[in-house]
ZAMARGU-4260 file (C-alpha; in steps of 0.2 Angstrom, whole numbers, plus 5000, padded with zeros to 4 digits):
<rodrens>
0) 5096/4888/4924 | 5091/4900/4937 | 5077/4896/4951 | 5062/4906/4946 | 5053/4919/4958
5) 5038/4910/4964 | 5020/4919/4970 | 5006/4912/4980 | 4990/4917/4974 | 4973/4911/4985
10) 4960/4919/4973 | 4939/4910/4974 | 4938/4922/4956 | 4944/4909/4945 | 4944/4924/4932
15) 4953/4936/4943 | 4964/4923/4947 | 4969/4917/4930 | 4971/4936/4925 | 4984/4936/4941
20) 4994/4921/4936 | 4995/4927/4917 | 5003/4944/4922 | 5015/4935/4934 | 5018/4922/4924
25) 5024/4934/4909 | 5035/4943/4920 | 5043/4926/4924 | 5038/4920/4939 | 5032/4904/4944
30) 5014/4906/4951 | 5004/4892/4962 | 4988/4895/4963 | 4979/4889/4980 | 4961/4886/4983
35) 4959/4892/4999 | 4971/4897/5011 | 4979/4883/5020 | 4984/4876/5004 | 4992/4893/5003
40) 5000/4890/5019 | 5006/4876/5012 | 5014/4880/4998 | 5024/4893/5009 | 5032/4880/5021
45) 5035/4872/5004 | 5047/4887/4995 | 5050/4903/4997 | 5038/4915/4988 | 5042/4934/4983
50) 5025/4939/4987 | 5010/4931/4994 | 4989/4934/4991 | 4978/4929/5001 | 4958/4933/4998
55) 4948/4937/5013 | 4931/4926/5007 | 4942/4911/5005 | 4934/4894/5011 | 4941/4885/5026
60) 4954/4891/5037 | 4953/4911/5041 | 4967/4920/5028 | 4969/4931/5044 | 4975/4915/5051
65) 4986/4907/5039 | 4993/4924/5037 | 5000/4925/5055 | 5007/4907/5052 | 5013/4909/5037
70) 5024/4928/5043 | 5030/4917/5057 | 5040/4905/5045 | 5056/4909/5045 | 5059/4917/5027
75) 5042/4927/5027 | 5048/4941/5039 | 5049/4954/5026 | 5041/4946/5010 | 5023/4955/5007
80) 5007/4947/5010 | 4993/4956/5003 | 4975/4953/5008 | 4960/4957/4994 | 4943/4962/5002
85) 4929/4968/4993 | 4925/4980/5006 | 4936/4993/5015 | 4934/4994/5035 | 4945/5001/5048
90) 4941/4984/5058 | 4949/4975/5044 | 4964/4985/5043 | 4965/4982/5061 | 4965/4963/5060
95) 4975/4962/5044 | 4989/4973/5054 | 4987/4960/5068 | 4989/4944/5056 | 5005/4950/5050
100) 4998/4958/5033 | 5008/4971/5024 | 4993/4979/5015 | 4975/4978/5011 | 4969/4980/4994
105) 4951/4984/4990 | 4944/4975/4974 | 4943/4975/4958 | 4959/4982/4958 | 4970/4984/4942
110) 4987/4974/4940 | 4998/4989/4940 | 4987/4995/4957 | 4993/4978/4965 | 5013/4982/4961
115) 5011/5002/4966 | 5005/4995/4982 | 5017/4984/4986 | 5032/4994/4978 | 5036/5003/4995
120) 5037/4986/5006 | 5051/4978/4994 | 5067/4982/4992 | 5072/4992/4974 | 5082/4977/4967
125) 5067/4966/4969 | 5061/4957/4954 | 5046/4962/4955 | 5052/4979/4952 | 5064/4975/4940
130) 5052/4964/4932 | 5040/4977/4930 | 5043/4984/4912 | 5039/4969/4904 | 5022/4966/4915
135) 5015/4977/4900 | 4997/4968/4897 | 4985/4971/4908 | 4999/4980/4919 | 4999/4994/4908
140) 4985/5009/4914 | 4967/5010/4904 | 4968/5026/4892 | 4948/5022/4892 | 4935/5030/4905
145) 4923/5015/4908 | 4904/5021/4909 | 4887/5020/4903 | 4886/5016/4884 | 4877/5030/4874
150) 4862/5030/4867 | 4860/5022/4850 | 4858/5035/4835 | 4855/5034/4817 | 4871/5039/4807
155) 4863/5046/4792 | 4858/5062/4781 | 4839/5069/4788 | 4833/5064/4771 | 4838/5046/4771
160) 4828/5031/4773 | 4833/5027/4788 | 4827/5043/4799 | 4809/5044/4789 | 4798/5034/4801
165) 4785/5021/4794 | 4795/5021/4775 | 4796/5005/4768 | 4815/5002/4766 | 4817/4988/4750
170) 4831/4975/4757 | 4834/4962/4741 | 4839/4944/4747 | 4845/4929/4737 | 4840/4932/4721
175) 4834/4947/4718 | 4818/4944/4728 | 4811/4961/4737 | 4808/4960/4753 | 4799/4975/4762
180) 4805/4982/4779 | 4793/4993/4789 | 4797/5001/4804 | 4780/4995/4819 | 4777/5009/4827
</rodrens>
């Protein structure tokens, strides 16, 4: 049985997180999930990940720092090491650059935004590419605008009960007992 791919996540979102290790995990990839980024550091001494995430409000230890470790191991010289921010700020891009980061990725961010960003730092046979067609779930790009949620609006005829304003509207309950309903003004 073949080795799987492993990724190191180091996410404080428990729910982004989980969302993150579901996606990987369906494309087959084995995902350890670190708390804060020396444990990510360590997990990298440990095996050879195919891509690592670092958050930038992670407890502890700098992810700017365990970054620039973790690209000076051996087998991280090319493998992409993302860092999340909330904020976008050229003084972060600087210092990301500096710690060895291959990219910065502005949350939220969608699952197929994460593997577009990182597609042009791997090498086409990567199994994260190849990979990639079966990451289908929350991968796959909203058809949905999110926005404000229209107002709430009677679906009825002008002449039904509904839309006549203080009309008492007979709701029968149980056994045929009538209960009248009135709109307060």
């Amino acid at each position: 049985m073949p080795t799987p791919h492993t990724i190191i996540i180091a996410e404080p979102d428990p729910i982004f997180g989980s969302v993150l290790r579901v996606e990987f995990t369906r494309g087959g990839f084995t995902v350890l999930m670190a708390s804060d980024a020396l444990e990510a550091e360590d997990f990298a001494a440990r095996t050879e990940a195919r891509l690592v995430l670092l958050d930038s409000s992670l407890p502890g230890v700098s992810s700017f720092d365990a970054s620039a470790r973790i690209r000076r191991q051996p087998t991280y010289d090319r493998t992409p090491i993302v860092l999340t921010v909330r904020d976008a700020a050229p003084r972060v891009d600087r210092a990301a650059s500096i710690a060895g980061f291959t990219l910065v990725l502005v949350k939220p961010y969608a699952f197929s935004d994460l593997l577009d960003a990182i597609e042009p730092h791997v090498p086409p046979d990567d199994p994260l590419l190849t990979t990639r067609a079966t990451l289908t779930g929350l991968a796959a790009p909203s058809a949905r605008e999110w926005g404000p949620t229209p107002p709430l609006t009677w679906k009825s005829a002008p002449d039904s009960g509904l839309t006549q304003n203080a009309r008492v509207l007979p709701i029968v309950r149980g056994s045929g007992k009538r209960i009248p309903l009135t709109r307060k003004p």
